[in-house]
C-alpha positions in Angstrom: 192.7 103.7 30.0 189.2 105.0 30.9 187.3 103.4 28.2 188.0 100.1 29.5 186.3 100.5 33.3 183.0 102.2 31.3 183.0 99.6 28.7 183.2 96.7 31.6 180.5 98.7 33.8 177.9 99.3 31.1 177.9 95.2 30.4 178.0 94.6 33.9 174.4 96.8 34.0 173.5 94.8 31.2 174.0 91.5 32.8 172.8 92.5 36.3 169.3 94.5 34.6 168.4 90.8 32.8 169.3 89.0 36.1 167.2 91.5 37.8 164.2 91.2 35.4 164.7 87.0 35.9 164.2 87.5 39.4 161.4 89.6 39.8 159.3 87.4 36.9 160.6 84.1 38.9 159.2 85.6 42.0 156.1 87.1 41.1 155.2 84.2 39.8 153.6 82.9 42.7 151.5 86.0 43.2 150.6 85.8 39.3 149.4 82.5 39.7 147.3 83.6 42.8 145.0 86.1 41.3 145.0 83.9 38.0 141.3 82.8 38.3 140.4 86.5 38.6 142.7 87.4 35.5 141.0 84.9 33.5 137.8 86.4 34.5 136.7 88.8 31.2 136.5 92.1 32.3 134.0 94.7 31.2 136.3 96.6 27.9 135.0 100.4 27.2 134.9 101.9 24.0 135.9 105.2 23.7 133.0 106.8 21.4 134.8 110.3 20.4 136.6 109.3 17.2 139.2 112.1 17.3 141.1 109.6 20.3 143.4 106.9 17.7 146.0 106.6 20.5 145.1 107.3 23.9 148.8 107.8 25.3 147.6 108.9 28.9 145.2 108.5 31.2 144.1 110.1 34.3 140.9 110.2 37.0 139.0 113.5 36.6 139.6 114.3 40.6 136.4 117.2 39.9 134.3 114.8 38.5 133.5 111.2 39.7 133.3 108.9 37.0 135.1 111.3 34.4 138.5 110.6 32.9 141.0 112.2 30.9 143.3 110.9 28.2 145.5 112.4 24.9 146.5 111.1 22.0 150.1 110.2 21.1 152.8 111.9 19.1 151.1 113.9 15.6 148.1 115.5 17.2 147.9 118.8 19.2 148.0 119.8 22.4 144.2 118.6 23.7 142.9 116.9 26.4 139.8 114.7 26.0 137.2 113.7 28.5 134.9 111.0 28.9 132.3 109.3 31.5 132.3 105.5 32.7 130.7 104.1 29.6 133.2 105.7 27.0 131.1 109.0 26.2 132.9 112.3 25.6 132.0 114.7 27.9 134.5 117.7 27.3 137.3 118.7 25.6 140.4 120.7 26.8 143.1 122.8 24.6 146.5 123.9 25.5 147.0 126.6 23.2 150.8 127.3 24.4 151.7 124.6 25.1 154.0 121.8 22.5 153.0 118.6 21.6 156.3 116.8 20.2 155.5 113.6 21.6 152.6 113.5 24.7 153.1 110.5 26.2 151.3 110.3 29.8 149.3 112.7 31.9 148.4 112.1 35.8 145.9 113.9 37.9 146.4 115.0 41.6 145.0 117.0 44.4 147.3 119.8 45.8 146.5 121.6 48.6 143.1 121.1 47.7 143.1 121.9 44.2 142.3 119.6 41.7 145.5 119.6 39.2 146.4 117.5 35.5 149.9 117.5 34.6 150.7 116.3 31.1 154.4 115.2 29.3 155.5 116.0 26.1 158.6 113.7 27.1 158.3 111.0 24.6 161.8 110.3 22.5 162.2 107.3 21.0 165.8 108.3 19.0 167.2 109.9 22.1 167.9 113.2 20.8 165.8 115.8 22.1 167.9 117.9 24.4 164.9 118.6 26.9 161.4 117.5 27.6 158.5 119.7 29.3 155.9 119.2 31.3 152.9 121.1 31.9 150.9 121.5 35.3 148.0 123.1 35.8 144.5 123.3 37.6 141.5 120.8 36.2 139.3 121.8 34.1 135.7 121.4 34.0 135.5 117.4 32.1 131.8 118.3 31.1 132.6 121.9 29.0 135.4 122.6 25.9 137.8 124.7 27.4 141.3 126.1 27.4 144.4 126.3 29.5 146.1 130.0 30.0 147.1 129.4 33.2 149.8 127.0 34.0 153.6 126.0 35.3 155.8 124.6 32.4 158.6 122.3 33.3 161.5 122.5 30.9 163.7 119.2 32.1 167.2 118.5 31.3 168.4 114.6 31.7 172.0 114.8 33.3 172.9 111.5 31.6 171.6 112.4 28.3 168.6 112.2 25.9 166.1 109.5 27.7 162.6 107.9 25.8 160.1 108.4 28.8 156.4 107.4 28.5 155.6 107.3 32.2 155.6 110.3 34.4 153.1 110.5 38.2 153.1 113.0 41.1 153.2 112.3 44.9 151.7 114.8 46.7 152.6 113.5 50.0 156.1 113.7 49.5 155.6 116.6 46.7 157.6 114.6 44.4 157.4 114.1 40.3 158.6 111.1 38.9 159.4 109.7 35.6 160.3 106.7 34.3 162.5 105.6 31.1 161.5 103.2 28.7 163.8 100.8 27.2 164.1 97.7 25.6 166.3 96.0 27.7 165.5 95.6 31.4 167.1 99.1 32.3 164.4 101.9 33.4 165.7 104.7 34.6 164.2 106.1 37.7 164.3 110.3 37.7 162.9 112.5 40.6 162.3 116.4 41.1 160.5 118.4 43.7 156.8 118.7 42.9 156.5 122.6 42.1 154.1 125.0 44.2 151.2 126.1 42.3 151.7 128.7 40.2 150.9 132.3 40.9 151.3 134.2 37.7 149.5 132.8 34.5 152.8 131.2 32.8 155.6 130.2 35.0 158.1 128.8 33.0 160.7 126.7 35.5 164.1 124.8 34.2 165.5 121.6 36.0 168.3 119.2 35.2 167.1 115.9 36.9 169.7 112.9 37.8 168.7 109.4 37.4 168.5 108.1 41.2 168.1 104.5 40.6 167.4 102.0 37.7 164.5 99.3 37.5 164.6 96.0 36.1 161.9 96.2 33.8 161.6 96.8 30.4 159.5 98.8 27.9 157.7 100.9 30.9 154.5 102.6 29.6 152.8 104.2 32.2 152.7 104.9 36.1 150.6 106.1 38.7 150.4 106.5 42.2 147.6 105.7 44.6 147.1 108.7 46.5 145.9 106.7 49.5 148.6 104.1 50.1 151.2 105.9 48.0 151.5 102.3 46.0 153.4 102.5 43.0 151.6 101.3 39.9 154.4 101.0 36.9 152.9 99.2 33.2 154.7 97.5 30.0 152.7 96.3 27.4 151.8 93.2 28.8 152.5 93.5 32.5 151.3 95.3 35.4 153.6 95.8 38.6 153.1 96.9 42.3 155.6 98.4 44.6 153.6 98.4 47.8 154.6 101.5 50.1 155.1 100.3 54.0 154.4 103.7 55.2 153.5 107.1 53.2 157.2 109.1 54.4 158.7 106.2 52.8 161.7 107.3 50.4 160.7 106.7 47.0 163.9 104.9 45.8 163.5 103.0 48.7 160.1 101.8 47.3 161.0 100.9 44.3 163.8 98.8 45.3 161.1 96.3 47.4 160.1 93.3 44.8 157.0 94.5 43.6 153.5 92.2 42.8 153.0 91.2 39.3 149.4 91.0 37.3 148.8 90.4 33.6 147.3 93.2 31.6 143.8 93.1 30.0 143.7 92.0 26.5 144.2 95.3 24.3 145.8 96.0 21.6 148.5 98.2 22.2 148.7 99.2 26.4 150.2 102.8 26.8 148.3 104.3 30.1 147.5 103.9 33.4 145.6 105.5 36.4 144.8 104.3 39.8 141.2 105.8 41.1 140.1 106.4 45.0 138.6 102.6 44.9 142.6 101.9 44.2 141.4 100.0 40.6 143.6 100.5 37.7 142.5 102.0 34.9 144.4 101.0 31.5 144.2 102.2 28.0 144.9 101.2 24.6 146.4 102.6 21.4 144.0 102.0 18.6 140.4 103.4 17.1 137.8 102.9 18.9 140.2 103.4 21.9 139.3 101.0 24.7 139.6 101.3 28.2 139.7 97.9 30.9 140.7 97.6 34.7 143.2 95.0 36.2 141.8 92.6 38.7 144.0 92.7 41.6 144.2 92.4 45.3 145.8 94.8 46.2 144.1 97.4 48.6 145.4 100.3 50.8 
């Protein structure tokens, strides 16, 4: 007797995610077609010059350096950080010696009590089997020297409903909150919070968490997020789209955020979109999969 209300509850998500996803591309149409003269506009693509980057799978603004960035590659390299300046040029190079590298899929940078800070996600899982993810936060490094990491807070996350693929994690400091995002081929992302962890005080703190999925967006194939520190926008990216959930004021509850119908822009054209990062000018930053790696911004109007 029980199979019969799940059965008729998981198609009734199905049907309401695709009506969902209808309504938000119906009604950001408008705002698309606003800032379509700008989108046509070519902007400026970067070419990553280190040759060791074949899949940038994260990006994030160096918050030591200006115009210094960080990005990783995806799943089948090791557990390194690369850095470059505005015009594509390595800079530095970063190596987590401890930490894993099933499947890094997104990094953010943040400022915590004054601290710079990266965090990066091994969270990636495209079959849905690992039974936990990890995530590693720690202070930023220098983006001009080679170092390595000893020092750092590892996340290991449990999924209360199960296995999830994740590819977009971002931090709000303001309301000391993580977020990630699950990516999925139908319209159904999965929206999972946890507190935002004190820095650490010992040179490996290793913390465990089951997190609950608190809400589910409309949108499908989600590849990378960020926040804007300043207006505490929501910056969420597919392969092809880019999406905006403006934030009316920064206590704002976070589901309540997400559940405002966000501004729509088209993505640059690269060849494979997996990373995103919002700088203090509030221009997003995108990457691509691919060698040379390339790196665009989206022409938006959105401000603080």
């Amino acid at each position: 007797m029980s199979i019969l209300p799940a059965s008729l509850k998981y198609i009734a998500s199905l049907v309401l995610g695709f009506a969902l996803s209808l309504m938000v591309i119906s009604c950001s149409t408008s705002a698309a077609k606003d800032s379509k003269n700008k989108e046509k506009s070519e902007e400026p693509i970067i070419e990553l010059t280190d040759n060791e980057i074949v899949e940038s799978s994260g990006l994030a603004i160096s918050q030591r350096k200006n115009d210094r960035y960080w990005t990783h590659n995806d799943s089948g390299d090791g557990p390194r950080l690369f850095a470059f300046d505005a015009k594509g040029r390595k800079t530095g190079q970063c190596r987590l010696p401890q930490a894993t590298s099933v499947d890094w899929e997104d990094m953010a940078s943040y400022v915590d009590q004054g601290t710079a800070r990266l965090i990066v996600a091994d969270c990636g899982d495209n079959d849905a089997k690992r039974k936990s993810i990890f995530l590693y936060l720690f202070d930023e490094p220098d983006p001009d020297s080679v170092t390595q990491i000893d020092r750092f807070t590892k996340l290991e996350l449990h999924y209360s409903d199960g296995p999830q693929n994740c590819e977009a994690v971002a931090v709000d400091t303001k309301r000391r909150e993580l977020i990630l995002l699950g990516k999925n081929v139908l319209p159904l992302a999965g929206v999972y919070r946890m507190p935002l962890p004190q820095r650490e005080t010992e040179p490996v703190v290793h913390a465990q968490a089951t997190i609950s999925r608190s809400k589910t967006l409309a949108l499908p194939m989600v590849t990378a997020m960020d926040i804007d520190p300043q207006s505490g926008d929501i910056w969420v990216g597919s392969y092809f789209d880019l999406f905006c959930f403006k934030c009316s004021e920064r206590t704002q509850p976070i589901d309540q955020q997400l559940s405002s119908l966000p501004r729509h822009f088209a993505m640059p054209r690269l060849k494979q979109i997996e990373a995103l990062a919002v700088d203090a000018a509030h221009q997003v930053h995108v990457t691509s999969e691919g060698k040379p790696a390339r790196m665009s911004h989206v022409v938006t109007d959105v401000g603080p």
